[in-house]
C-alpha positions as CSV (number, residue, x, y, z in Angstrom):
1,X,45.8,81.8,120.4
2,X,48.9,83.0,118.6
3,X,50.3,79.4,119.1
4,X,47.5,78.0,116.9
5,X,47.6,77.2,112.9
6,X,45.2,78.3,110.5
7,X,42.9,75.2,110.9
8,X,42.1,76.3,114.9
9,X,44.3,73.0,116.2
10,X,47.0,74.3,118.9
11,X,50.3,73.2,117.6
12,X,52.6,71.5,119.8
13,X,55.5,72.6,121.1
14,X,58.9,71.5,119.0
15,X,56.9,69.8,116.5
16,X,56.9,70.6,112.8
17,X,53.7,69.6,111.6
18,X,53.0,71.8,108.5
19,X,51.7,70.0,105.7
20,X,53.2,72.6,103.2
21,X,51.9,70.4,100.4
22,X,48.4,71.5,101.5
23,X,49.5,75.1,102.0
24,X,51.3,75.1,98.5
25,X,48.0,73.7,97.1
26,X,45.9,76.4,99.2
27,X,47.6,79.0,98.0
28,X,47.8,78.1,94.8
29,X,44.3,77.5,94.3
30,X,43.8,81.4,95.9
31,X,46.4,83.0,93.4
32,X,44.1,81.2,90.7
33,X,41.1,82.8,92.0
34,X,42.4,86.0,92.2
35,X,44.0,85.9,88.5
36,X,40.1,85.2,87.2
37,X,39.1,87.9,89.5
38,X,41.2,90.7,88.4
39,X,41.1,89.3,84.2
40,X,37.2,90.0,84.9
41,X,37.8,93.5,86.7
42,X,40.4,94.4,83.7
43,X,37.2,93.6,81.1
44,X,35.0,95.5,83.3
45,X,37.4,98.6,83.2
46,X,37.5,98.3,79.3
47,X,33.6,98.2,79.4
48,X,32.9,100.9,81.2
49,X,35.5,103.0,79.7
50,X,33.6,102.0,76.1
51,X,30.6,103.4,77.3
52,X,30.9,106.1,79.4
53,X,33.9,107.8,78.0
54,X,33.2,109.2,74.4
55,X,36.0,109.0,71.5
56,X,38.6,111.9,71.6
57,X,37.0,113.5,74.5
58,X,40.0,113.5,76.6
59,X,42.5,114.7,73.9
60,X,44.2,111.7,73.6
């Protein structure tokens, strides 16, 4: 099992069969995903500290 790539097909023995155009592309397409995930947690964070934390209540 270690000997198999991420798409489940064994990979052969001496061969170098990595399509890192399609791993590049994966990746990228993650990182992307992840940037609009954590832009939307950061606006989340700023909302909730707008509503539930009242002005000057923390001395700052």
């Amino acid at each position: 099992m270690a000997d198999e790539q991420e798409n489940g097909k064994p990979e052969e023995e001496g061969s170098d069969t990595t399509d890192w155009k399609a791993m590049a592309r994966k990746w990228e397409v993650r990182s992307k995903e992840n940037a609009d995930k954590a832009r939307a947690y950061d606006e989340l964070q700023v909302e909730w500290w707008d509503v539930f934390v009242p002005p000057f209540s923390c001395g700052l």
